[in-house]
C-alpha positions in Angstrom: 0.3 -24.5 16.7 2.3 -21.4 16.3 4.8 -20.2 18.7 3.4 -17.2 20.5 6.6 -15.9 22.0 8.4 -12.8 21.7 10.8 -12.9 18.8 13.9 -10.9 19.4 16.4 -10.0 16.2 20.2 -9.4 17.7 22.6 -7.7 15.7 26.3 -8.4 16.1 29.0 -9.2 14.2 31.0 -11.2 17.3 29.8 -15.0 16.8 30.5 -15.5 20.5 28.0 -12.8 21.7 25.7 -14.2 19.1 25.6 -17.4 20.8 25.8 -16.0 24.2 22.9 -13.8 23.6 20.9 -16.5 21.7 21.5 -18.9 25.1 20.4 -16.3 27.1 17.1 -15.0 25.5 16.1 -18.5 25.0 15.8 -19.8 28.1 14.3 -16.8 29.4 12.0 -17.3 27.0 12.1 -15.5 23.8 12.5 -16.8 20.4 15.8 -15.5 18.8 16.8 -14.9 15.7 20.1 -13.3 14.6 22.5 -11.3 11.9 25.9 -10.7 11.5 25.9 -7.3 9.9 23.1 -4.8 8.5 21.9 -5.5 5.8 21.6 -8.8 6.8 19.6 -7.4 9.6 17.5 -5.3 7.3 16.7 -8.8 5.1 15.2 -10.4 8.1 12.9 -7.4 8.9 11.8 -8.2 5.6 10.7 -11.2 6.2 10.2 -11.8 10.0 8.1 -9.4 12.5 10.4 -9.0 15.3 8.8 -7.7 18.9 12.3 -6.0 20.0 15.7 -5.3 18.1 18.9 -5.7 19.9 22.3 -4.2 18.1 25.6 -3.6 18.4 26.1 -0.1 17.5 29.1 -1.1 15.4 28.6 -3.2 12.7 31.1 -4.0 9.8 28.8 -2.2 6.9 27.3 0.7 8.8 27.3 3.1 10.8 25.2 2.1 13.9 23.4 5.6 13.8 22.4 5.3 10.2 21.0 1.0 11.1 19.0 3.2 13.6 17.8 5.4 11.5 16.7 3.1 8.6 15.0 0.5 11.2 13.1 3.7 12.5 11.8 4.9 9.3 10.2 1.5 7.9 9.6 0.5 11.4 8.6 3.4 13.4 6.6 1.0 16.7 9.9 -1.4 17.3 11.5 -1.0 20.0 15.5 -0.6 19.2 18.1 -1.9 22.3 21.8 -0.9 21.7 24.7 -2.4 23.3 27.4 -0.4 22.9 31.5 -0.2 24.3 32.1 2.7 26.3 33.7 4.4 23.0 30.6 4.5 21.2 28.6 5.5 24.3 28.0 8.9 22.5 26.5 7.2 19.5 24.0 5.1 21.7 22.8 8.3 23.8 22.5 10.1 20.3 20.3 7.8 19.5 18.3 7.1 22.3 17.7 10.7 21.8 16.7 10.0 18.2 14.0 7.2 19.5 16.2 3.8 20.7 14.7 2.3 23.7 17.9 2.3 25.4 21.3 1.4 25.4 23.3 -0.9 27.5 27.5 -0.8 27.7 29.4 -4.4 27.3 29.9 -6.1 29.9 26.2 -5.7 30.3 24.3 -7.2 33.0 22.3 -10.4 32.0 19.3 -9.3 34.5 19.8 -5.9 33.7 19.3 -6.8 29.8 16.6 -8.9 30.3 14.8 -6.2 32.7 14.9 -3.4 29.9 13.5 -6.3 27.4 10.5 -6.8 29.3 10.0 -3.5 29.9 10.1 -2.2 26.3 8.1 -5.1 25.1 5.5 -4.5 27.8 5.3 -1.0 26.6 5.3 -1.5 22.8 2.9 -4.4 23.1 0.9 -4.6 26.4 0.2 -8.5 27.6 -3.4 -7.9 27.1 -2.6 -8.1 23.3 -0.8 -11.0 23.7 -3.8 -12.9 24.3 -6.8 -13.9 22.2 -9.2 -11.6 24.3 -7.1 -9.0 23.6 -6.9 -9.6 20.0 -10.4 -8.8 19.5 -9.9 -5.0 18.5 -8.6 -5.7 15.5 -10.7 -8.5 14.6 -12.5 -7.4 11.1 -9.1 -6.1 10.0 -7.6 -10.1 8.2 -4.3 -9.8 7.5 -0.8 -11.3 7.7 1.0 -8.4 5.8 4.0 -7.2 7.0 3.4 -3.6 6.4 -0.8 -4.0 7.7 0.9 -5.3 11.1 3.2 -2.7 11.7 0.2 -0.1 10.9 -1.9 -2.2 13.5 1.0 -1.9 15.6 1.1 2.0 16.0 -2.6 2.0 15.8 -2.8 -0.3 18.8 0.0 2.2 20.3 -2.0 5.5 19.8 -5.2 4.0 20.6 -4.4 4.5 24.1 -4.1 7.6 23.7 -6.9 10.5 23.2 -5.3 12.1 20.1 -6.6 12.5 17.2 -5.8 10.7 14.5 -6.0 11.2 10.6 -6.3 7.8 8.5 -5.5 7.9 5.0 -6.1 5.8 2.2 -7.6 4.8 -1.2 -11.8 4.0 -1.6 -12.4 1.0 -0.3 -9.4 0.2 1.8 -11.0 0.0 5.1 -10.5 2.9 6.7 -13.5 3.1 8.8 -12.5 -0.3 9.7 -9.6 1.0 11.2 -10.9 3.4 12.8 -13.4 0.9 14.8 -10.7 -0.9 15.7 -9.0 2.2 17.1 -12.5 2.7 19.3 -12.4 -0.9 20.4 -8.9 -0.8 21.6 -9.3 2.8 23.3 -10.3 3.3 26.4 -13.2 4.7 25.1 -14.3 1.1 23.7 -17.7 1.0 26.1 -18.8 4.5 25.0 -20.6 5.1 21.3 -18.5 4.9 18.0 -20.9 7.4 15.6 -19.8 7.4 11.9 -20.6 10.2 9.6 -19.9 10.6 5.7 -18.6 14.2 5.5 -19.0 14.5 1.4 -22.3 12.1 1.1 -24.9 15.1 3.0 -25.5 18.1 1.6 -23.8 21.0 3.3 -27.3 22.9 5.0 -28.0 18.8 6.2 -24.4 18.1 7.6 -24.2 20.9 9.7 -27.9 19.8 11.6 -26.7 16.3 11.4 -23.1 17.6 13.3 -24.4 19.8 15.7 -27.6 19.3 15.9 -30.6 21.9 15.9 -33.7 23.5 18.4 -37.8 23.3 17.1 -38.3 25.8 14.7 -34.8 26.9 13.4 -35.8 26.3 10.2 -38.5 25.3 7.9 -39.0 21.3 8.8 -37.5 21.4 12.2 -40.9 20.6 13.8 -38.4 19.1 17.4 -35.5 19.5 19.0 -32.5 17.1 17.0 -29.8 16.0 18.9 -26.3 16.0 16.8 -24.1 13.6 16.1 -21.2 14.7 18.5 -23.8 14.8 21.2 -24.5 11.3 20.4 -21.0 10.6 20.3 -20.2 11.8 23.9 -17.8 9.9 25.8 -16.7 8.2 22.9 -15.4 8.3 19.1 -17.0 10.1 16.5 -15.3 9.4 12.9 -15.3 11.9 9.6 -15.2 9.7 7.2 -14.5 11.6 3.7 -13.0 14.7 5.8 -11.6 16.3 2.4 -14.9 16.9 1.0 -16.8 19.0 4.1 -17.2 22.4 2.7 -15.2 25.3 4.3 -17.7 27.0 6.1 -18.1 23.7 7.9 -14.6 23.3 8.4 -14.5 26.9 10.1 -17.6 25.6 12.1 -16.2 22.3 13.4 -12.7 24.1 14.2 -14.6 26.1 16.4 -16.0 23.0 18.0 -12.7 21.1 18.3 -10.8 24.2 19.8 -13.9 24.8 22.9 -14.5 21.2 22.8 -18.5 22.4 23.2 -21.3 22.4 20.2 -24.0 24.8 19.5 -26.9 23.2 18.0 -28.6 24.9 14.8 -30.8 27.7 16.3 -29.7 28.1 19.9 -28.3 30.7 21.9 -26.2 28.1 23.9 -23.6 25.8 23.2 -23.2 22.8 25.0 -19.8 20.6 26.2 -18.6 17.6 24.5 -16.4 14.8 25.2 -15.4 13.6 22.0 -12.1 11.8 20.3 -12.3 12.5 16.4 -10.7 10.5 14.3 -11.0 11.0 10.3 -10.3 10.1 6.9 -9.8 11.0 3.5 -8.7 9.3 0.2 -7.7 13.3 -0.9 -4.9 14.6 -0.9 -4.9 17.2 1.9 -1.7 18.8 1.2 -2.8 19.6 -2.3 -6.3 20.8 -1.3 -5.0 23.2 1.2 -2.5 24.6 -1.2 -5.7 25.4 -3.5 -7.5 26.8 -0.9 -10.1 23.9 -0.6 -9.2 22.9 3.3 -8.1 24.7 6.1 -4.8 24.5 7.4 -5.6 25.3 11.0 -8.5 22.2 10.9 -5.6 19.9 9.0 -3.3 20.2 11.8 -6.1 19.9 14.3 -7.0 16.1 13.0 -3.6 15.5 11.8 -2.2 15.0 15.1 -1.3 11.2 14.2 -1.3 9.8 10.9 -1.9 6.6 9.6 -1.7 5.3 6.1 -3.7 2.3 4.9 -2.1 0.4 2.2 -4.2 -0.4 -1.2 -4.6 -3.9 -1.4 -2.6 -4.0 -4.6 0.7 -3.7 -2.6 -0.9 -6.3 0.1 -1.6 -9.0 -2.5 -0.8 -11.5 0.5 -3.6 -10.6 1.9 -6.3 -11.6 -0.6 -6.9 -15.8 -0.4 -7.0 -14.8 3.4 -9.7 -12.2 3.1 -11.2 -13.6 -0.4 -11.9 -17.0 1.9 -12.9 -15.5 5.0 -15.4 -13.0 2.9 -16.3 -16.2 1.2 -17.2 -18.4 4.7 -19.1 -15.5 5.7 -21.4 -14.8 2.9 -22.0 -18.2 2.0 -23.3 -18.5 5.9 -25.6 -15.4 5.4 -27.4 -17.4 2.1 -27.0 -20.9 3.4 -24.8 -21.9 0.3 -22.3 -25.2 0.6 -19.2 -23.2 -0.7 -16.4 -23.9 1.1 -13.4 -22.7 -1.1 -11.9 -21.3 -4.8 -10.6 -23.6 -7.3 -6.4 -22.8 -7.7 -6.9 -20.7 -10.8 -10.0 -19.2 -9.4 -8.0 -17.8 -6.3 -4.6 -17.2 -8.6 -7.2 -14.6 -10.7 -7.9 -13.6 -7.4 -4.9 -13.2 -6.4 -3.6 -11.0 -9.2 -6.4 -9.0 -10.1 -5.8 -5.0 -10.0 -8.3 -4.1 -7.4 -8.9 -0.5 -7.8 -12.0 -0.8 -5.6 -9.4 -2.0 -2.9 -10.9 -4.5 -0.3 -14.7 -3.3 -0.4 -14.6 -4.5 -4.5 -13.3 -8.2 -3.3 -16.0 -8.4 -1.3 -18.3 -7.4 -3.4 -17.1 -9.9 -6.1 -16.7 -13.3 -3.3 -20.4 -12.1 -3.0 -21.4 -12.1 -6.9 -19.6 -15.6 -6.9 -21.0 -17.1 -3.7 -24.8 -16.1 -4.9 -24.1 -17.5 -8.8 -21.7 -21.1 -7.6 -23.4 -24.0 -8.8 -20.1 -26.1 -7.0 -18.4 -26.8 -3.6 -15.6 -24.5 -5.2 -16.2 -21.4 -7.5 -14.6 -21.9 -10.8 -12.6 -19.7 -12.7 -15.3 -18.4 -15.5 -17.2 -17.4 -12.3 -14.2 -14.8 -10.8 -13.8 -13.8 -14.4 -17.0 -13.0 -15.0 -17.5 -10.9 -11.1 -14.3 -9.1 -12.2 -15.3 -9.0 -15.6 -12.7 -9.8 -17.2 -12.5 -11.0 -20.5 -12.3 -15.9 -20.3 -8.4 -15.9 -21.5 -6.9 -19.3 -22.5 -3.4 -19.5 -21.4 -1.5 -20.9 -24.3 2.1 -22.2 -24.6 3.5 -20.5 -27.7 3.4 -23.4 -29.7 -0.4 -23.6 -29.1 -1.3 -20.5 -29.7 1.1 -20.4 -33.2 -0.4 -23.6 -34.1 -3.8 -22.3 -33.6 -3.1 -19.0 -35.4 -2.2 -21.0 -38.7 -4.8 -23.2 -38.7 -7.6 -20.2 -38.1 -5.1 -18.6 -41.0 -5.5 -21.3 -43.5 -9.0 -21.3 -43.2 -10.3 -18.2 -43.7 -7.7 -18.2 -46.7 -9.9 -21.4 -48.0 -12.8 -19.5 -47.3 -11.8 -16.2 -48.9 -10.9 -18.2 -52.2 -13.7 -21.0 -52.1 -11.4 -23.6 -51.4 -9.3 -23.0 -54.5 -5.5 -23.7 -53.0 -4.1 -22.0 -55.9 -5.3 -19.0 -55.1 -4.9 -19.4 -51.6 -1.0 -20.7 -51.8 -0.9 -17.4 -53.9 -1.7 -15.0 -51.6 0.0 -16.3 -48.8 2.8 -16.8 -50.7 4.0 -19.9 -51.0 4.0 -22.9 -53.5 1.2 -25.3 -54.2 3.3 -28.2 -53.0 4.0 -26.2 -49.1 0.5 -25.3 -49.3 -0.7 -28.8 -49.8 1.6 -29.7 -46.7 -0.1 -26.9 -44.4 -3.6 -28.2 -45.2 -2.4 -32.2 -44.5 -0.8 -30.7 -41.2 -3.9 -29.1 -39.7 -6.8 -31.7 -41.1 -8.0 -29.2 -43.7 -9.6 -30.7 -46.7 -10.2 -28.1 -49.9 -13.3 -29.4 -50.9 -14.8 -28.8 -47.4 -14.5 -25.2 -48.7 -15.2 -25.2 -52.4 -19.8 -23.9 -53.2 -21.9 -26.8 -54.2 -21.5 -24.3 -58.3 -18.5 -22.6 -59.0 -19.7 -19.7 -60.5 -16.3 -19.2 -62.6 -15.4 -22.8 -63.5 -12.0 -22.6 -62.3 -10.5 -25.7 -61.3 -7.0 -26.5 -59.4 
């Protein structure tokens, strides 16, 4: 069972406040682990997923301002504690201003450090998240990448919030995902999550199917058609594809974000809604705005927070777990017994390119589930849903070995299995000739038409 307890990194090059610390944190609880200078630090956030940092703001390879600053930028959601001497207490409230949780001077109070632990813990991560109930947000979303749980991390921090929030990402990647799990963990979670695809409806659709429209405000509109932010009220509507609304819509739904009311298609009167809007693109929206192709007034309106989803090329860890949970779930849906991937099945898997991002591995566990024969889907079978070409992985030996042989023969075929011809034009002498053919099995006569046309004989 794993250990569910907060794990705190301390920074500090003094051993004896190492241990001291270490002692302490343990037995109220925590799990501990340490380093003695900065990079060393940096090397375990690498590699472990700290809930709380606590440094000395002088280390003996950096600056403690500039440790800050690097831990901040790759790990924006973790809560930073300095401890500090009273020299370097201009440092610490520097960076408290910069975003450190706090700062506490040596000697520090052990109550006092443990208080300000809890504290920033229980506002980075609240207890409800701690628990498997309060887990289930971020259910769909498999993943034990580092980079994936620090994005759930500010995504679980912002969720409380009502802002809105921008998600970014390649085709495929999950970002409406995301989004739901943003809806679950908001306090909007009871209310209706509507999803709309901004650049698959035709522009004079989109704008009925936003805003709605009365009876008769156009040819077909034979009753009144409530809009999607109506139907969203109280909760989370998401614009998926964001990039691709055309700008007279944009204008349109700026108006509706800044009055935070809609007017239907038609009517004289607008009506109020409560909406949260998040959105998503896999454009680039700096790029587009520069050509004139997306407002910059609407940008900064749904660009209040940012998130970026990884592709799944740079979360490669992530595939046996998803490939295998896809794979439980679909063979469930056709009543198949397959419970798992061969090893070279899941290696293939494993380091496949995956321009089609998570949405193409599912697609392709399903294309294997539907076609396995076996308990566990073979090799040929990924190959084939990926469709890529069956390579045989040879040593170089094999593959020279079978490159002469394939060699000799179409020589023996090209001459009719006369070896003085074929020793000729491969250049070299009867007697080595003789020796290749012994080598590899391959007799002339196997070769040679049933009347040789020319009556040349060896």
């Amino acid at each position: 069972m794993s250990d569910s307890r907060p794990l705190i990194l301390v920074i500090d090059d003094d051993p004896d406040i190492l241990r001291l610390l270490t002692m302490r944190l343990s037995a109220t609880g925590y799990r501990v682990t340490t380093a003695e200078h900065a990079q060393a630090a940096l090397n375990r956030l690498e590699v472990e997923h700290p809930a709380l940092v606590l440094s000395d703001i002088r280390l003996p390879d950096s600056d403690g301002l500039a440790l800050f600053d690097q831990i901040r930028a790759r790990h924006p959601s973790l809560p930073v504690i300095l401890l500090t001497a009273h020299g370097t207490i201009p440092d610490a409230v520097e960076a408290t201003a910069r975003g450190a949780f706090a700062y506490l001077t040596k000697p520090f109070d052990g109550k006092q450090l443990t208080d300000k632990i809890a504290q920033a813990l229980q506002l980075a991560a609240p207890s409800s998240t701690r628990t498997p109930e309060g887990e289930a947000w971020r259910s769909e979303l498999i993943s034990r990448s580092h980079r994936m749980e620090e994005l759930l991390a500010e995504a679980r921090l912002v969720a409380a919030t009502d802002a809105s929030i921008l998600i970014r990402g390649e085709s495929g990647s999950g970002k409406e995902v995301l989004a739901r799990a943003i809806h679950r963990a908001s306090p909007r979670a009871k209310a209706p999550f509507v999803a709309v695809n901004c650049g698959a409806i035709p522009e004079q659709l989109l704008e009925s199917e936003l805003f709605g429209h009365i009876k008769g405000a156009f040819t077909g509109a034979v009753a009144n058609h409530r809009g999607l932010f109506q139907a969203a009220h109280g909760g989370t509507l998401f614009l998926d594809e964001i990039g691709d609304m055309p700008l007279p819509l944009q204008v349109k739904l700026l108006r509706v974000l800044q009055e935070r009311a809609v007017r239907p298609v038609g009517a004289s009167e607008s009506m109020a809604v409560d909406v949260r809007i998040l959105s998503a693109t896999h454009r680039d929206l700096d790029a587009a705005m520069a050509e004139g192709q997306f407002r910059e007034d609407l940008y900064y309106r749904l660009n209040v927070v940012s998130l970026q989803l990884p592709p799944l090329s740079e979360r490669r860890e992530d595939i046996p777990l998803l490939a295998n949970h896809f794979l439980a779930t679909v063979s469930e849906k056709y009543g198949r017994q397959v419970n798992g991937f061969a090893p070279d099945a899941l290696e293939a898997l494993s380091t496949a390119p995956w321009p089609g991002n998570v949405r193409q591995l599912y697609n392709v566990v399903e294309q294997v589930c539907a076609l396995s024969t076996a308990p566990l889907v073979p090799l040929t079978l990924v190959q084939r849903a990926l469709r890529v070409p069956t390579i045989e992985v040879l040593s170089l030996a094999e593959a020279k070995t079978r490159f002469e042989r394939d060699y000799l023969v179409r020589l023996l075929k090209l001459t009719n299995g006369n070896v003085a011809d074929a020793a000729r034009l491969a250049e070299r002498n009867r007697t080595e000739f003789y020796r290749l053919l012994q080598k590899h099995g391959l007799t002339p006569e196997l070769f040679r038409a049933d009347d040789v046309a020319d009556g040349r004989q060896e």
